[in-house]
Every structure is written in structure tokens, then in C-alpha cells.
N, C-alpha and C positions, 0 to 999 in steps of 0.2 A: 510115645513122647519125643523121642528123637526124629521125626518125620515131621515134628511141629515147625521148627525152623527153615525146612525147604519150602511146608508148604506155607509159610506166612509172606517168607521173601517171592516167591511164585507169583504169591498174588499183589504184594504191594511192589512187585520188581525192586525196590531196593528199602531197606530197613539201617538205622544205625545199630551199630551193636548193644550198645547201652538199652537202646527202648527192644530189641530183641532178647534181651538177659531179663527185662522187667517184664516182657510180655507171657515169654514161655518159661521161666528162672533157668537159662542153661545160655551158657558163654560157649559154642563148638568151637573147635578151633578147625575143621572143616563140614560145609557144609553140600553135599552134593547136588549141581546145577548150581550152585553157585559161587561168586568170587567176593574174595575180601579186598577193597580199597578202603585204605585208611582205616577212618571210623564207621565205614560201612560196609555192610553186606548188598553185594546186587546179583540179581539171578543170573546164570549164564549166559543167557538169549541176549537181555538188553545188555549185558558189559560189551559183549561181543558186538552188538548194533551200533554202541557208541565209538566202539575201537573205529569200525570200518567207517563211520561219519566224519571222524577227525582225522583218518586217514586221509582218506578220498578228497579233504578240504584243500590239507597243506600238500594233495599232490597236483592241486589247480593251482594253490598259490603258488608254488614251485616251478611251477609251467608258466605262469603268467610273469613270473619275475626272479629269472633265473642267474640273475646276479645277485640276489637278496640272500642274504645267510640263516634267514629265519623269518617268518612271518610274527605278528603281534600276537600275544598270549590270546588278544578276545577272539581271533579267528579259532584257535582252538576250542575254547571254550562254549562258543557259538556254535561248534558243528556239535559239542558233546551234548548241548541241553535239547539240542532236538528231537533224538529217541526219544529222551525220558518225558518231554512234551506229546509225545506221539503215542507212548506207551499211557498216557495222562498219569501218570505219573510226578508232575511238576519237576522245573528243573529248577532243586535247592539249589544254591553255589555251592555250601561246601560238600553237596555228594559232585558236582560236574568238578571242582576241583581235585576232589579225592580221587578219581575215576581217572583224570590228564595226567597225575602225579603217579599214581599207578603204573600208565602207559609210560611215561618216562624213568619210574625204576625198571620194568621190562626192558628196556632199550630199543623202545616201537620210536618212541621221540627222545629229542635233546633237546631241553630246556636250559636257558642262557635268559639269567635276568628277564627279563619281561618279553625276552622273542623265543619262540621255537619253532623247531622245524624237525622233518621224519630222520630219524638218524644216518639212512641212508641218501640223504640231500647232499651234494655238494655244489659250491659253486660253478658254473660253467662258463670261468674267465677265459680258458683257450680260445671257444669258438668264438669270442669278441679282442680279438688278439689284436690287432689292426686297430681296434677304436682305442683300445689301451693305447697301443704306441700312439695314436696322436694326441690320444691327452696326455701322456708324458712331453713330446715333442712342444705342446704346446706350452705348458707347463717351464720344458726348460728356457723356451724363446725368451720367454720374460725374465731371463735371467736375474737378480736382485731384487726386479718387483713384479714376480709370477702375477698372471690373470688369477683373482679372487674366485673361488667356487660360483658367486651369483654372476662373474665373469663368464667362465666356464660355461654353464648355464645357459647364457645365453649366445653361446658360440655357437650350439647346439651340442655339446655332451650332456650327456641325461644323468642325471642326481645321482643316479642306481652304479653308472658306470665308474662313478667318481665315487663312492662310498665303496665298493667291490675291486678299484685297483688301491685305495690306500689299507684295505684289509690285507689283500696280494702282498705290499711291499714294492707296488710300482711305483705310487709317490708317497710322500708322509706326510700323514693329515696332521698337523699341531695344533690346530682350531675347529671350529666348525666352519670357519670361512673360507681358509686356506690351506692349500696342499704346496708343497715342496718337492722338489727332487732330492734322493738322497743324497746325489750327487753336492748339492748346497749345503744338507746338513753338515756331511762330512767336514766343507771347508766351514762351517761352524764350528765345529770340534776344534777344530784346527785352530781356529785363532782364540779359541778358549785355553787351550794347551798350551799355546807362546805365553800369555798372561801369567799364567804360573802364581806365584804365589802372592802376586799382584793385584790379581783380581780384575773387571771387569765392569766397567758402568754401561750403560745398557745404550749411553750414545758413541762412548768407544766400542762399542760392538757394534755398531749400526756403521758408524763408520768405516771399520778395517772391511766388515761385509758390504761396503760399498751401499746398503739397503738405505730403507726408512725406516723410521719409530712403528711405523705400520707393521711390519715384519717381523723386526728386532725384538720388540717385548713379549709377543704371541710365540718367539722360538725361544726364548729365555725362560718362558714362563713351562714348555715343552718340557724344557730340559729340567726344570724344578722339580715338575710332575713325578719326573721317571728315577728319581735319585741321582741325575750324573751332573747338575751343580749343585751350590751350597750359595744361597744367599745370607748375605751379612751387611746391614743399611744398603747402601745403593751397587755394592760390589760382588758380583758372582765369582766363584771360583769353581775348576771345575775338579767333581771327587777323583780319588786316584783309585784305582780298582785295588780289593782287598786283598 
């Protein structure tokens, strides 16, 4: 009776545990040659074939885009259903789910909202050290009215290099449009500070920063995000640290 469970997961490669309790009445709490993901049982061979597919994926996607901090969930996803396609098997979602989730409690991957990537990934911003510093440099030329990201863009920096120095802390993304030098936010802080308990309209702030409305609202709106002003009708103030 206990050899019924290896050998049903054997042959269907993977079983829920539910219709495996209804099929032979025994819940294992292990089963030899095979592995628990989630809500299911999958035989050793294919869990094992699926690791190595979604390996092998994100260590192309990794090579192919070595500024990226994670590739999109469905490249994973995509490399895990193809054993169990292969094995005909069918690739249910919630077993290729249960099986990526698995590999990310092991700490094979690190899943981050709807990206992941092998837990051994890191970015490889050093060897693009040089492009960073000109998209900084470029960045600070524009002193009050920085080049726009689709600016950027078509300077020729690539999307990848700008979404991987504002992760770094080379410049600070406050939109999707626009990056900053810290150097600006700082003197943002700074004239948010003299205001005091005065507060701040957001074309007094564009003014003392010398900017435009363009700028102005999108770093006000920055600093809303992150708790370090307090809006109140048209006037910011900024919090004093606790």
C-alpha cells in the first residue's frame, strides 16, 4: 500500500495531494523519488528537469541583460511548463506555479513582485562604469531642467543603463520620466528646510530651485511618497525625523 503513491506520481509525474489522499486514502508526508511543491506531489526526475529549465532560462536572460535585476515572472514560468509539456504531462499553472515557488523557498531564485532572478544574479554595474558616469554627467548638465529619460533615450543611453544607475543610487528616479542627481535633491531638502513651519507652495519651490512646474511637482510628489513631506491644501512641509 505504501509504494502506491510513488508509483502513481511515477507515472502521472505530478499529482495534487488532495486527488493523491482520494485516490490511494494516505496523505505521506514523504514520498520516495519524489518532491512536495505546494499543493503538489511531482516525481524526482521531472521536479529536477524543471529546476534545470528555469535555471538555464534566467542564466540567458542574465547574460543577455546584465543590468536587469530580474527578468519577468513569465520567463520563469515559461521555462518550468516545458518539461511537464515534454513529459505530456500538461503544464497546469498552479503545479508550474507551485514548482517556481518551491525553487524560491529553496533559495535557487528570488522572487521580487512580478520579477525574478537566480539568487546568485547581481547586477554588473562596475563593468559599465564609464556609461554610468556619463549619464550622471549628462544628467547634471542640465542642471534645474535635467534631459527627460525619452531625452536620455535618445542621446543614446539605453533604458537598461538608466533603470540600473537609479537602482545603484547614481541618479534618483522620482517618475518614470525623470532622473535627478542627488546632488539637486539635496539642495531640494534644503530649501524645504529654510521653509520651516511655513510650508511650501509648489511654485515657491520651483522658484527658490530655480526649475519648472515640470520638475517641481514630480519631486514634491517624490518626497510625499517616501514620508519626508506632509501635504496640507497647497503647502508642503517637510517631517522632522522622529
Amino acid at each position: 500500500m505504501e509504494e502506491l503513491p510513488r508509483l502513481l506520481i511515477n507515472e502521472r509525474g505530478a499529482i495534487r495531494a488532495g486527488d493523491l489522499l482520494v485516490l490511494v486514502g494516505l496523505a505521506p508526508r514523504e514520498v520516495p523519488g519524489a518532491r512536495r511543491a505546494g499543493a503538489w506531489w511531482v516525481s524526482e526526475d521531472l521536479y529536477e528537469a524543471v529546476g534545470r529549465a528555469v535555471v538555464s532560462a534566467l542564466q540567458r536572460f542574465h547574460a543577455e541583460h546584465p543590468l536587469r535585476e530580474g527578468a519577468d515572472l513569465a520567463v520563469a514560468r515559461t521555462a518550468a511548463a516545458e518539461p511537464f509539456e515534454r513529459a505530456g504531462r500538461g503544464a497546469d499553472p498552479g503545479l508550474v506555479e507551485a514548482v517556481v515557488e518551491d525553487l524560491v523557498r529553496a533559495g535557487t531564485l528570488h522572487r521580487t513582485g512580478s520579477e525574478i532572478r537566480l539568487s546568485s544574479h547581481r547586477v554588473a554595474l562596475d563593468e559599465r562604469r564609464e556609461e554610468v558616469d556619463r549619464l550622471v554627467e549628462a544628467v547634471a548638465a542640465g542642471g534645474p531642467a535635467p534631459p527627460t529619460v525619452p531625452e536620455l533615450i535618445r542621446a543614446g543611453f539605453s533604458r537598461e543603463i538608466i533603470d540600473a544607475a537609479g537602482r545603484a543610487g547614481a541618479v534618483v528616479r522620482i517618475s518614470p520620466d525623470i532622473v535627478l542627481t542627488s546632488r539637486f535633491v539635496q539642495r531640494a531638502e534644503e530649501v524645504l528646510a529654510r521653509t520651516g513651519a511655513a510650508g511650501v507652495t509648489v511654485s515657491a519651490f520651483r522658484e527658490e530651485l530655480g526649475t519648472s512646474r515640470k520638475f517641481a511637482l514630480p519631486l514634491l510628489e517624490w518626497f510625499d511618497q517616501r514620508g519626508m513631506t506632509r501635504r496640507q491644501g497647497d503647502l508642503r512641509f517637510l517631517r522632522k525625523p522622529d
